[in-house]
C-alpha positions as CSV (number, residue, x, y, z in Angstrom):
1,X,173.7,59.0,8.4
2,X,170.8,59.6,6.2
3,X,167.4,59.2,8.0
4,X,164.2,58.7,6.1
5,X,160.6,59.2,7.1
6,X,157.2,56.7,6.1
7,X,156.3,59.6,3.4
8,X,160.0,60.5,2.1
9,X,160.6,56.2,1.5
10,X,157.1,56.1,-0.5
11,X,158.2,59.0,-2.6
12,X,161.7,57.0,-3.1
13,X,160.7,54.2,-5.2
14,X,158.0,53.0,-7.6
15,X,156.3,49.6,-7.2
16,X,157.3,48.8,-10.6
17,X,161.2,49.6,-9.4
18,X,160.8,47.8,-6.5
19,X,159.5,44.2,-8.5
20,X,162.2,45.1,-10.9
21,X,164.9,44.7,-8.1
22,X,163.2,42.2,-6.0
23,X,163.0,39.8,-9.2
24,X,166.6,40.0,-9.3
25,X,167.4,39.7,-5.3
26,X,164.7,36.4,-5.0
27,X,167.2,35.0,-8.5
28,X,169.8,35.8,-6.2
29,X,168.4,33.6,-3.5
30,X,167.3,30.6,-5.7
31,X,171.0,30.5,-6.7
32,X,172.5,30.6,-3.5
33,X,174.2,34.0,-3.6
34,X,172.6,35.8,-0.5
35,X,173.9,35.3,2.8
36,X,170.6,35.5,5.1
37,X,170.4,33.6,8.1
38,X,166.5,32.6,9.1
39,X,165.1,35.7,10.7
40,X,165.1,35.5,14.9
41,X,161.6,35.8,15.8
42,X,160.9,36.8,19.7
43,X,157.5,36.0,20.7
44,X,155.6,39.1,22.9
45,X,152.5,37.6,23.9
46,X,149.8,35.4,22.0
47,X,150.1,36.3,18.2
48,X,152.6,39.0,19.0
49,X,156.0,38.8,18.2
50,X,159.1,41.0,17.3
51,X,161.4,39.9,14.4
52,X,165.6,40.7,13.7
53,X,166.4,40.1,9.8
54,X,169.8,40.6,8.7
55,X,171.0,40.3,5.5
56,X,174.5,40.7,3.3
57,X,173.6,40.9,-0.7
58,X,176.9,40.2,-2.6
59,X,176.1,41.1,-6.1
60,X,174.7,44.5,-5.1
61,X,176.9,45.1,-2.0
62,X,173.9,45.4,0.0
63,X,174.7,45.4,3.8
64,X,171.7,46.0,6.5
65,X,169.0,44.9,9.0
66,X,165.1,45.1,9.6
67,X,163.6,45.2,13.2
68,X,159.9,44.8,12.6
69,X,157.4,44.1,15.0
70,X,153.5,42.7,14.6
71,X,151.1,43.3,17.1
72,X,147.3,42.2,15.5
73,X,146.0,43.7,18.4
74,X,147.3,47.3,17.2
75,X,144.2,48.6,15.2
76,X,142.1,48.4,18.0
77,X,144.7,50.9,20.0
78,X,144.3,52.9,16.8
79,X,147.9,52.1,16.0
80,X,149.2,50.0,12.6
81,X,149.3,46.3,13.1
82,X,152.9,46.3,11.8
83,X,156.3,48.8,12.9
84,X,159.5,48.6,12.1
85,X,163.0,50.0,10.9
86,X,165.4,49.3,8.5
87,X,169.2,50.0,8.8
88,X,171.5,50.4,6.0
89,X,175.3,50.0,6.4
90,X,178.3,50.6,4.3
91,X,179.6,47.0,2.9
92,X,183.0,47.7,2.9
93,X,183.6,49.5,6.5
94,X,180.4,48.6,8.1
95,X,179.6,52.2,8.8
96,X,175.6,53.0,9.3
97,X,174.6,54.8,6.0
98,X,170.8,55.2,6.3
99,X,167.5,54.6,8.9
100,X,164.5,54.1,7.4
101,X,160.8,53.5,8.7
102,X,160.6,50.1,7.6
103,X,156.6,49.4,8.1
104,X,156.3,50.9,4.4
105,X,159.8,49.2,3.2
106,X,157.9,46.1,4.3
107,X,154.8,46.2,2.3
108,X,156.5,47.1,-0.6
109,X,158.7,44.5,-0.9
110,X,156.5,42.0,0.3
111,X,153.9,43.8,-2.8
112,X,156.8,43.3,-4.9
113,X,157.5,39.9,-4.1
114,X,154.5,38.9,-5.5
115,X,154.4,40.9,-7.9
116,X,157.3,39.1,-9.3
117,X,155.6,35.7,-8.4
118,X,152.4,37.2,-10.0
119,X,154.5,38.3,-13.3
120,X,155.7,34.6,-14.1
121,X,152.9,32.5,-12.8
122,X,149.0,34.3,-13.1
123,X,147.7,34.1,-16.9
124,X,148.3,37.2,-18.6
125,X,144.6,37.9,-19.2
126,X,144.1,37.6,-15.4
127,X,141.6,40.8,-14.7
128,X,140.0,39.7,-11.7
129,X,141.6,40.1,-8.0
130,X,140.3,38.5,-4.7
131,X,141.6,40.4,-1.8
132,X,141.6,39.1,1.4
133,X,143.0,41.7,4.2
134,X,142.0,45.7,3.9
135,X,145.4,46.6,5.8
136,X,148.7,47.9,4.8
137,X,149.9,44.7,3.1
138,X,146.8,44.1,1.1
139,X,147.2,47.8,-0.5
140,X,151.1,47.2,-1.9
141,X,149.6,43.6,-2.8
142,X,147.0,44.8,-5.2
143,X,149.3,47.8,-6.6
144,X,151.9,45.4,-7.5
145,X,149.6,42.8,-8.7
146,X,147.7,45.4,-10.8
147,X,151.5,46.8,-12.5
148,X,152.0,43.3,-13.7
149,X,148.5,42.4,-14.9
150,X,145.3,44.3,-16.7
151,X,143.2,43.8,-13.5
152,X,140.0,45.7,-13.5
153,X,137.8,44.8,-11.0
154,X,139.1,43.6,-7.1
155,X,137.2,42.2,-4.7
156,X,137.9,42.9,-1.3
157,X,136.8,40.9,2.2
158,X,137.9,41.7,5.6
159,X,136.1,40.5,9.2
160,X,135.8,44.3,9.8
161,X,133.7,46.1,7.2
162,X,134.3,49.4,8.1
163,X,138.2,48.7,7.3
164,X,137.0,47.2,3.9
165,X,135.1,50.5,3.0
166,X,138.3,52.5,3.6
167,X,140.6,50.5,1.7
168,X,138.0,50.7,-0.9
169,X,137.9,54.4,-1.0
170,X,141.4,54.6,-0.7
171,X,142.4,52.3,-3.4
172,X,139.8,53.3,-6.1
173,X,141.4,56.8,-5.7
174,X,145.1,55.2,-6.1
175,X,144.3,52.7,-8.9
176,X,141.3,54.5,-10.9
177,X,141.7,51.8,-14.0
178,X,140.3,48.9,-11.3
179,X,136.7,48.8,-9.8
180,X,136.6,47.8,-6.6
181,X,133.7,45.8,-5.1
182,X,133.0,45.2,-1.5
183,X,132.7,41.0,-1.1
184,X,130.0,39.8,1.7
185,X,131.6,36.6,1.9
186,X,134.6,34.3,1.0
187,X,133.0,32.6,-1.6
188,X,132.0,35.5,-3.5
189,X,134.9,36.9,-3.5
190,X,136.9,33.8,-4.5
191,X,134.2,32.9,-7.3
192,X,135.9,33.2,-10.6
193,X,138.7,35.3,-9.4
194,X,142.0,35.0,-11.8
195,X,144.6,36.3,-8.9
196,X,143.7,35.8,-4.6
197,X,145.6,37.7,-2.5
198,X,145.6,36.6,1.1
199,X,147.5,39.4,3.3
200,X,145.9,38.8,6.5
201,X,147.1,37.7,10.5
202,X,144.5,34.2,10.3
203,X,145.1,31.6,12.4
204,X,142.6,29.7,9.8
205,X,142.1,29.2,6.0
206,X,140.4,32.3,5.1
207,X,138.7,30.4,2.3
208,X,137.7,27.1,0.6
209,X,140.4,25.5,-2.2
210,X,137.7,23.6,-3.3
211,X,136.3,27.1,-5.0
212,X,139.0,28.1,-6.9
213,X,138.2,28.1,-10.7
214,X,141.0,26.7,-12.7
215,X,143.8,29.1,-13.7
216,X,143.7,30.9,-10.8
217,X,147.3,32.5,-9.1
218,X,147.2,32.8,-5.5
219,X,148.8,35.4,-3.5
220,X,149.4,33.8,0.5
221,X,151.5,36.4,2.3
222,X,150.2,37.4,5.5
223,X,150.9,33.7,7.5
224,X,154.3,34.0,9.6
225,X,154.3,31.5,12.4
226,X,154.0,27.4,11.8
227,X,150.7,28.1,13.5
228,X,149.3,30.8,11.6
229,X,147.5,29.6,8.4
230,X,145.5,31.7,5.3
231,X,145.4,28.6,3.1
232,X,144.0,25.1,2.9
233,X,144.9,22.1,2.2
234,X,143.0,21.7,-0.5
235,X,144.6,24.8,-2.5
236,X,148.0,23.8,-2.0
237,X,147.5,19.9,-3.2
238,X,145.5,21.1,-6.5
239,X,148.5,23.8,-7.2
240,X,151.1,21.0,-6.5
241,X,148.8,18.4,-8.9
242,X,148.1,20.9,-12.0
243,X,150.8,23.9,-11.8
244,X,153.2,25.0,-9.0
245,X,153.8,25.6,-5.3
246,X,156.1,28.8,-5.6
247,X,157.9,30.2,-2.1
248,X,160.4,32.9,-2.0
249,X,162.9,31.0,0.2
250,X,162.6,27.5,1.2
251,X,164.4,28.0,4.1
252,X,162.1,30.4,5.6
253,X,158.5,28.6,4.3
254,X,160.4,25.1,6.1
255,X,160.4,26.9,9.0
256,X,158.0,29.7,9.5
257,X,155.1,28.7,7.4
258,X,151.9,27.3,8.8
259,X,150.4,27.0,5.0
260,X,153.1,24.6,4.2
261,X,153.6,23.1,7.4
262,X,150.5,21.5,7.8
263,X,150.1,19.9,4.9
264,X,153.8,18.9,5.1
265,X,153.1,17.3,8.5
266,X,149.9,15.5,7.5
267,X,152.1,13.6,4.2
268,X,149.6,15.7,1.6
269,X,152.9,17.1,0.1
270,X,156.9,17.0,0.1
271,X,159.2,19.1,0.3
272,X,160.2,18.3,-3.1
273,X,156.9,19.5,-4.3
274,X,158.4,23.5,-3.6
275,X,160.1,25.7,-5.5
276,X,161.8,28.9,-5.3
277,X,160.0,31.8,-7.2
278,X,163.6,33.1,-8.4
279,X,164.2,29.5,-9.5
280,X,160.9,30.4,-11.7
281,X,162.1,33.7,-12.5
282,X,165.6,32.5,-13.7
283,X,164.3,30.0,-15.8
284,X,165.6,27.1,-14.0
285,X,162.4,25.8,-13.1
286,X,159.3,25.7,-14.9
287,X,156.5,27.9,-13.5
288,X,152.4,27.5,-14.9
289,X,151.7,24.7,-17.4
290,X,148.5,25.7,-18.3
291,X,145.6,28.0,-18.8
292,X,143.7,25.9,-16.6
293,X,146.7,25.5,-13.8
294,X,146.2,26.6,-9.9
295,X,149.3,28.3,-8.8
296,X,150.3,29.2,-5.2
297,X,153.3,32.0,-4.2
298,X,153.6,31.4,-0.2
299,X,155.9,34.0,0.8
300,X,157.1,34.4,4.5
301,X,159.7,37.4,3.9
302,X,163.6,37.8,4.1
303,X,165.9,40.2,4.9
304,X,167.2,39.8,1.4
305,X,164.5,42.2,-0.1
306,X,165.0,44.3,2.9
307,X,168.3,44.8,2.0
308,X,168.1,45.0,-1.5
309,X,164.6,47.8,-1.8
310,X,166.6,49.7,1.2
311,X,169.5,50.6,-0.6
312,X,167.5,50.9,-3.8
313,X,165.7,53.8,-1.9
314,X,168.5,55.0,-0.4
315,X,169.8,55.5,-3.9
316,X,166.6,57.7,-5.1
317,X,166.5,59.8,-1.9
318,X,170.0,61.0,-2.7
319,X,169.2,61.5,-6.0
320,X,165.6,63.7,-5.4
321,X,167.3,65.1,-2.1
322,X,165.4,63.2,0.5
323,X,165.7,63.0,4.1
324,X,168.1,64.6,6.7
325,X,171.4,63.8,8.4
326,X,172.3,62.7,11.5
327,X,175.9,62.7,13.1
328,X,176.3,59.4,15.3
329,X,179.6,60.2,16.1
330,X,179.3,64.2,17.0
């Protein structure tokens, strides 16, 4: 069994390769195709929880699962707010092929994801990114967001400024062509902003719809759990009235996702008012109708981009020699 390490996964695959093949998985979904039972969430303690994704990928032959647990209390241990690990197996004899740290795998796909949703639904002039959340997700986020659009300025908030200031040095090193700007508050970060990413562990609306200029794409990633919630209201009922409510799988947003839920529950919008982003992607449904058009990608994650990035990477780490072996069965 191959096993790969955090640093040989990032040197595996692009971003750019990883949209690519995440575009094709979330068609793949929207059509019906994968076989990916709703992930089985087992709650730790308050806002803690670990999660077991399978997933079985027939047009690719991709077999495997993700364990991956989030602890928001992590950070303050000085240990990542997200683990996990991703196992590849052989789709004709089941045989483990590959281990993986997964806590990368996981932000990248989840960075491709939108990416993809970011690609058919933010205006192509779109230069201006709102990031809300300095962790792992929101750096993926704004690298796949910037591969599909010119961005050259993002502005980043996060309750702890000292993790902002990082991220900003960090990412200003990693994405030169983009100025990044510390944001004191919500609102001036979300003022005139062309793409919002949200890719944080809220429990509340991190900011007000009612601010969002027209044309604006939002990014809402980080809310797992019905109870969790990064976005109003207000921003899903002006995406649903002028452009699109994009998910990656309506099975998991129906269950999982607090942004929906709520305004679900309260009658603001139906069911009917979602779409799938591969649906989008496909061509089967239409995606922004305007310049002046608020669109919303609420992703909650499946096992399907897992599956399909993990064996994408354990394709490239064969080919560039990556990783060791391990004998199960010695």
């Amino acid at each position: 069994m191959l096993v790969l390490s955090r640093r040989q996964v990032q040197a595996a695959v692009t971003m750019s390769e990883a949209i690519d093949v995440c575009e094709k998985t979330l068609i793949e979904i929207a059509s019906g195709q994968a076989r990916v039972p709703v992930r089985t969430q087992i709650p730790v303690k308050e806002q803690s929880v670990s999660l077991f994704m399978p997933g079985y990928l027939p047009g690719i032959r991709g077999l495997g699962i993700k364990v991956v647990s989030v602890f928001p209390e992590n950070p303050a241990r000085g240990r990542a707010t997200i683990h996990a690990v991703v196992i590849m197996l052989d789709a004709e004899t089941g045989v483990p092929e590959a281990a993986m740290e997964g806590g990368y795998l996981t932000a990248l796909r989840t960075g491709a994801a939108s990416g993809v949703a970011t690609r058919h639904l933010a205006r192509p002039d779109a230069s201006v990114a709102a990031v809300f959340g300095a962790g792992v997700q929101g750096r993926t986020q704004l690298e796949a967001v910037s591969a599909v659009r010119p961005i050259g300025e993002a502005r980043v908030f996060d309750v702890r400024p000292d993790v902002r200031d990082a991220y900003i040095k960090e990412m200003s090193q990693q994405l030169p062509g983009v100025r990044l700007v510390p944001a004191a508050t919500p609102e001036a970060a979300v003022r005139g902003a062309d793409v919002i990413i949200t890719a944080t562990t809220s429990t509340r609306p991190v900011f007000d719809g009612n601010g969002l200029a027209p044309g604006t794409h939002v990014n809402a990633i980080g809310a797992f759990t019905p109870t969790m919630r990064e976005i109003d209201a207000t921003t899903v009922t002006r995406a649903r009235d002028t452009g699109v409510v994009a998910v990656d799988t309506l099975a998991g947003v129906l269950e999982e996702a607090g942004d929906i839920l709520a305004p679900l529950e309260a009658g603001l919008i139906r069911r009917e008012d979602l779409v799938e982003v591969g649906a989008i992607a496909a061509g089967r449904a239409p995606g922004r109708r305007s310049d002046g058009a608020i669109t919303v990608y609420k992703g909650v994650g499946t096992a399907a981009l897992d599956v399909a990035v993990g064996q994408l990477i354990v394709a490239r780490a064969r080919e560039k020699g990556l990783g060791s072996r391990l004998e199960l069965l010695d």
